[in-house]
Each structure stands twice: as C-alpha cells, then as structure tokens.
N, C-alpha and C positions, 0 to 999 in steps of 0.2 A: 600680532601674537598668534603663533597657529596651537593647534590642543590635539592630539593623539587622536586618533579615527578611533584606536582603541578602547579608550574612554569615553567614547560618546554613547550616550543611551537614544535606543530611537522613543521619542517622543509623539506617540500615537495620535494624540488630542493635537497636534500640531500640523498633523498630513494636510494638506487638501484633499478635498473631496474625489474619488474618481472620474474620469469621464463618463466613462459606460462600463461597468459589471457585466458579464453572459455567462450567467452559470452552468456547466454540467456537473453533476450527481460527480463528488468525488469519494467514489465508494473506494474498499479495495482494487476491487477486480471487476470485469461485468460481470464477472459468476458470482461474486459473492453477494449482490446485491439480487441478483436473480435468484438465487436459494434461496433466499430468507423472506421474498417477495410471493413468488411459487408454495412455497412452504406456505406462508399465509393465505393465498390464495385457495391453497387446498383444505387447509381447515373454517376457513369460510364459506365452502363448499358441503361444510359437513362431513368431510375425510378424514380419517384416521390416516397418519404419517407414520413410517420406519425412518428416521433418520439414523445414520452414520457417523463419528465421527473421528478422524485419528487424534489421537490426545496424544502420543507421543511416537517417535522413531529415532530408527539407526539410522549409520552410514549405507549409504547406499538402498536403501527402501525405496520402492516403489511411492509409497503411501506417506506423504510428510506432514507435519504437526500442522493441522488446523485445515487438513482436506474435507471435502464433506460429503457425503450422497443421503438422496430422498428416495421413496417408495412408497408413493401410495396407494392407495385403496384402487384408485381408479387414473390408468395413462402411466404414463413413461416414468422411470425414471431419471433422475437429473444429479449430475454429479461423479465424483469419482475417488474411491478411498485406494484406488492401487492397481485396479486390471483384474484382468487376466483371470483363470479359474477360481481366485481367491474372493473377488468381487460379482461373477458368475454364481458360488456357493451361497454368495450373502445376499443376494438378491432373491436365489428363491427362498432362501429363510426368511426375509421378511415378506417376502408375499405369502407363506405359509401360516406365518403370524397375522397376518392381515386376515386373510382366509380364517382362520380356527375363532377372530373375536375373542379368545380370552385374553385375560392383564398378561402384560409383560414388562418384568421390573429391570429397571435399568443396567447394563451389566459394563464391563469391560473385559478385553479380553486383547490376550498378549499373541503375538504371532510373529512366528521364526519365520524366514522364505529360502530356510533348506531343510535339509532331512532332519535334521535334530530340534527339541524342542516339540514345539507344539507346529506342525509345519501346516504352513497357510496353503501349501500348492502349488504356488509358485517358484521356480527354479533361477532364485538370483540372490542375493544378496542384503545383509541386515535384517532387520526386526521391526516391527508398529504394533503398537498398542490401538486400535481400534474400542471406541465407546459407541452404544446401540442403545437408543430411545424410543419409545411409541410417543409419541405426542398424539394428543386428542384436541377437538373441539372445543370440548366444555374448561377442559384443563390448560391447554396449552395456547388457545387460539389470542387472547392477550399478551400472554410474553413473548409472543413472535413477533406480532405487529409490534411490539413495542420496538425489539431488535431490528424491525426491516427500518422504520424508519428512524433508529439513529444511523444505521450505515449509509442511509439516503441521504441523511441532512450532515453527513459527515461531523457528526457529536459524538464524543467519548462516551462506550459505555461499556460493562464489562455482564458477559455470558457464564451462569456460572451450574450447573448440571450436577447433583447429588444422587444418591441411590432414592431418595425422598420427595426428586423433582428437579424441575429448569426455571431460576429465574433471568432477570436481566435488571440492570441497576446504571441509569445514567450516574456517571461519576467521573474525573479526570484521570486521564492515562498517568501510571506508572511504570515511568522508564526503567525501572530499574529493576520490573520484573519482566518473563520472558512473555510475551503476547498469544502465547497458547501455554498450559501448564497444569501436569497430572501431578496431583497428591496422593498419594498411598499410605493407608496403615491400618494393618491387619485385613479385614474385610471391608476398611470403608475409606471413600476411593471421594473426590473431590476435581472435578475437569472445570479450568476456568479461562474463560477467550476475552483478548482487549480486539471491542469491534472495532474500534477505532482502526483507518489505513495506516502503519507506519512506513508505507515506502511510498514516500512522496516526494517530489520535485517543483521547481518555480525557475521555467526560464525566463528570461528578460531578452526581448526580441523576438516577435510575431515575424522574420521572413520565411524563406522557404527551407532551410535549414533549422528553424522550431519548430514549423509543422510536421516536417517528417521525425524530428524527435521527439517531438507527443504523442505523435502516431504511434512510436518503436514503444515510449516509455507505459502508455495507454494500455499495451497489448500485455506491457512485461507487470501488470495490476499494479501500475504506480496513480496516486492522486494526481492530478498537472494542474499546473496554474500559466498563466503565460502572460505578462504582463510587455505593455507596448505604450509608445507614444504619438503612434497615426493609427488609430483606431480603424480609418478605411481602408487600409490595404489589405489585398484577399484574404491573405494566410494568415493573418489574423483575423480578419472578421466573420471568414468563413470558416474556424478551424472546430470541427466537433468533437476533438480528442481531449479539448479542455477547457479548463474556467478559465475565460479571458477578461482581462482587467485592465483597458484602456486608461492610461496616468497620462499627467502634465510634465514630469521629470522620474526617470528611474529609482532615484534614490527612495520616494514613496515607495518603492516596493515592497521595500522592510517591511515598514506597515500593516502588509497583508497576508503575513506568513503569520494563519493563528496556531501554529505547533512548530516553531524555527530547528527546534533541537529533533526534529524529525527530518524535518526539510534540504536535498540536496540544489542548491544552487546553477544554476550553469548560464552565462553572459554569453550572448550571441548576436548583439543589434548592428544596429550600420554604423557607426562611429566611434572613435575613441574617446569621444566626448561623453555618449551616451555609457561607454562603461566605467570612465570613470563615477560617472552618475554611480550608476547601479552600484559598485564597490563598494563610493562612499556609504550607502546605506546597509548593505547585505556585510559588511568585516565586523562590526562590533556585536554579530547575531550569532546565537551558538550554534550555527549550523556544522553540521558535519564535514560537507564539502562545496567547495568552490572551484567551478572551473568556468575558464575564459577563454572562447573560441576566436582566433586570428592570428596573424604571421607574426614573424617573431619584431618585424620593425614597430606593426602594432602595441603589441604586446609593453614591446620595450618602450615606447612611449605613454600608456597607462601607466606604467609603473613609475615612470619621472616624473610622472602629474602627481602620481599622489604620496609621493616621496618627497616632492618640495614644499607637500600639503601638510605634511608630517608626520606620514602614514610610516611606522613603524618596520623596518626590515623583516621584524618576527610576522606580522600581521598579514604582508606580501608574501609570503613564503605560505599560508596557506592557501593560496592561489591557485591549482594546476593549470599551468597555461604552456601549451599549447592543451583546450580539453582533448580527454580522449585515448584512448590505446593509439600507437604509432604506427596503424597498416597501413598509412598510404593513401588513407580515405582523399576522394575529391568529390562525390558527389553528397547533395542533401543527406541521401540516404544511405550510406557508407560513414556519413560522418557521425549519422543519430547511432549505427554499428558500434562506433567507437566510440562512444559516449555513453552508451549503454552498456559495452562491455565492462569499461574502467570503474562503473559506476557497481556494477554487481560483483566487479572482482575485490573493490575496497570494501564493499558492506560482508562481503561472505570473511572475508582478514578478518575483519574485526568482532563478526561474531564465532 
C-alpha cells in the first residue's frame, strides 16, 4: 500500500543523527552581522554611536527598508542608507552631533530624491524614510549585544526603536508581518526589524555546481545550508559559504530546515536516486520553492520514481525542473546565475 508524499509529516525524533555539522554564522548578510558587531564593539569601547536607519521606501530609492549606517565618535564609518550628497549630509550631521555631546532624541525623517518635497539631494527617483539614534554605552551597550548575538546564532528576535528608546525581544518570526515596518500617528512613530534572515536556502549536493551557488547565494545575503552524503569531497568539506551538514540519506534533510516556510530548496547531487531521496523528504515542507537541477531524461526519470511511489501530480508540479532562468547556462558558475536569478525573480512576484 503506498500513502501520498503529501500526507506525510517529517518526523524529527526519527532522523538519524548527522554525520558531521560545520557551522558558519547564518546571519543575513556579512554586513549585517558586522554592524551590529562593530556597533557593539564601539560601545564597549566607551563610544557614543549615530546610527541610521531606513525604516521605510519607494519605488526606485536609492535607500531600501532595513539599510543601515554607523558613526562613531572615533574611525570610519560603516554602512550605507543611499549614497551620494544625501549620505555625505548625514554623516557630517552625526559627526556634528557627536562633536557638540548634547542628547539627541530619536527622530525620523521623510526624504523625496527630487525637487519637490523635502529633497534629500539627490537627483533620481522615489522617497525613504530614514530613522537617526544616538546610542550610548550606559544605555544602549546591552540591547546591541543582545541583537549581535541573535543574528550570530541565527535566533528570532525582533528590533524595536521608539522616540523613548531601542529595545530587542528574542521571540518567533511573524510571517505575516513585513520584517522591517514604520508605524505612524500623529507625532509618535514606532520602527520595528525581524533580525531573523528571511532569505534563505538549503541545497542538497555539495559538488562543484553547490559551491559556486552558495558562493552566488552567500554574496546575494542569503542563510546556506548545504547538505551531502560524502562528507570528503572538497566542495563540500571545504565550502566556507555555508553550514554544511554531512547525512546518511537526503531525505534527512527535511529535518534540518529550522524555518522551512522561509527556506528555498534546490536538488543538485550526483544521482537520480539521491534526488529522489531528497524530494521524498523536502515535498510535504511548506517551503516556497523547489528546484531540481539535470536534463530532461533525468528529470523525467525522478518524476516516474516518485509517481509510482504515489507522489501526487499536484505535488510534482511544484517542482521547477530544469532549475534556473533558460540562458543557456553550462558552467558551475553560469548555473548558480540562473538560479539565483529565477530565485530573486519569484521572491520579488510575490512580494
């Protein structure tokens, strides 16, 4: 008797154990793990910070929701809310502020980037709301470290900035709100960040064509995971773009996706065997997207395996296989192109 892929639940307490775990930090981005690092760094230092933050934007803005810049007291620096004369302005204003030692109470502030309106200076297109904090020592040097290290340890927490102050609150992600978001009314204004990474990835096959797409996905501030079944082979054992997770069979995989309804998928190993592994485990997961790299005779033979398994028609169809935008890609690195495109064109559709 076979039972729907569909209807199965993966059963956690059932995996076996991994072979070998290699963790890296899956922060957002390496910037964003760097600011909040830096940032603590300098208030441990005894510095008073100007931090930056875009709380909100239009179409076409330079400056997009949840950019960030630092300024402190003493060195560079770090960061980026837009460019250009409008970022030039705001850097000597906080060095100004830094300079004079008096309070400076947290403000917001709305910016056109043309003539009309409140114009930032720069000469292109839409609008950002930029939000401006002093952070101190005595005040602020706690809820930073707290913030660096959930985006270290990759734990939900949420950032939340008042006209009264900055806290941080480990708690679980809410999908269903947007992961940067300005509230407004009247004079009082509420900016609040999920530190949590939501653009994340979990390929399955560590060859040479994973590596350069953790590399591509690593760069574009995605979390990686990258799971395998020969744990010695270079491009995976050597691969620093992400947490590698040497298994006994793919289908474990599931297992190890701790935010699935975040997580896009992509099958890339040496067998048809091994992706029907991986399928069977990764189809019953709410994940977003599924794509499965190889030709079309491969292809079509995955999909008989797990058609006679009694994998669903509806179930197959979220599948994109061949992965990938259709340029023609043939090399490692031409393919993580097209993987990486397809994968930013569907997230940007749907938001």
């Amino acid at each position: 008797m076979t039972r729907m892929i569909t209807d199965l639940v993966v059963d956690k307490s059932a995996i076996i154990r991994p072979i070998r775990v290699i963790r890296v930090p899956l922060y957002r981005s390496l910037f964003v793990l760097t600011f909040w690092k830096t940032l603590a760094s300098h208030l441990q230092d005894g510095q008073r910070v100007f931090v930056a933050f875009v709380a909100a934007h239009g179409e076409h803005s330079p400056g997009t929701s949840g950019a960030k810049l630092l300024v402190p007291e003493r060195g560079e620096p770090l960061g980026s809310v837009g460019g250009g004369v409008m970022e030039y302005n705001l850097i000597q204003r906080a060095r100004a502020v830094l300079a004079g030692g008096a309070v400076f109470a947290p403000e917001i502030e709305a910016l056109d980037h043309h003539a009309k309106g409140n114009p930032s200076g720069l000469v292109c297109a839409g609008s950002q709301t930029n939000l401006y904090f002093l952070c101190t020592p005595e005040r602020e040097r706690a809820t930073v470290e707290q913030a660096a290290a959930l985006v270290e340890a990759d734990r939900s927490g949420w950032l939340t900035i008042r006209p009264s102050g900055m806290t941080v609150v480990e708690k679980a992600p809410d999908l269903a709100r947007p992961a940067v978001m300005l509230t407004e009314a009247d004079a009082l204004w509420i900016y609040e960040e999920q530190l949590l990474n939501r653009k994340r990835i979990a390929i399955l096959g560590g060859g040479h064509c994973s590596l350069a797409l953790s590399r591509m996905m690593r760069w574009l501030g995605y979390a990686v995971q990258v799971f395998d079944t020969r744990p010695a082979i270079p491009s995976f054992e050597n691969n620093p773009h992400a947490h590698t997770i040497a298994l006994h069979d793919y289908q474990e995989a599931a297992a190890h996706l701790p935010f699935p309804e975040l997580t896009d998928v992509v099958l890339m190993t040496n067998s048809f065997e091994a992706d029907v592994q991986g399928l069977r485990g990764v189809l019953p997961l709410p994940v977003p997207y599924i794509g499965l790299m190889g030709s079309a005779a491969k292809i079509g033979r995955v999909f008989s395996t797990l058609r006679k398994e009694g994998v669903s028609k509806e179930a197959l169809a979220r599948v994109l296989a061949p992965v990938g935008l259709p340029i023609e890609s043939d090399t490692p690195e031409e393919i993580a192109v097209s993987v990486a495109a397809q994968l930013i064109q569907l997230r940007n559709v749907k938001t």
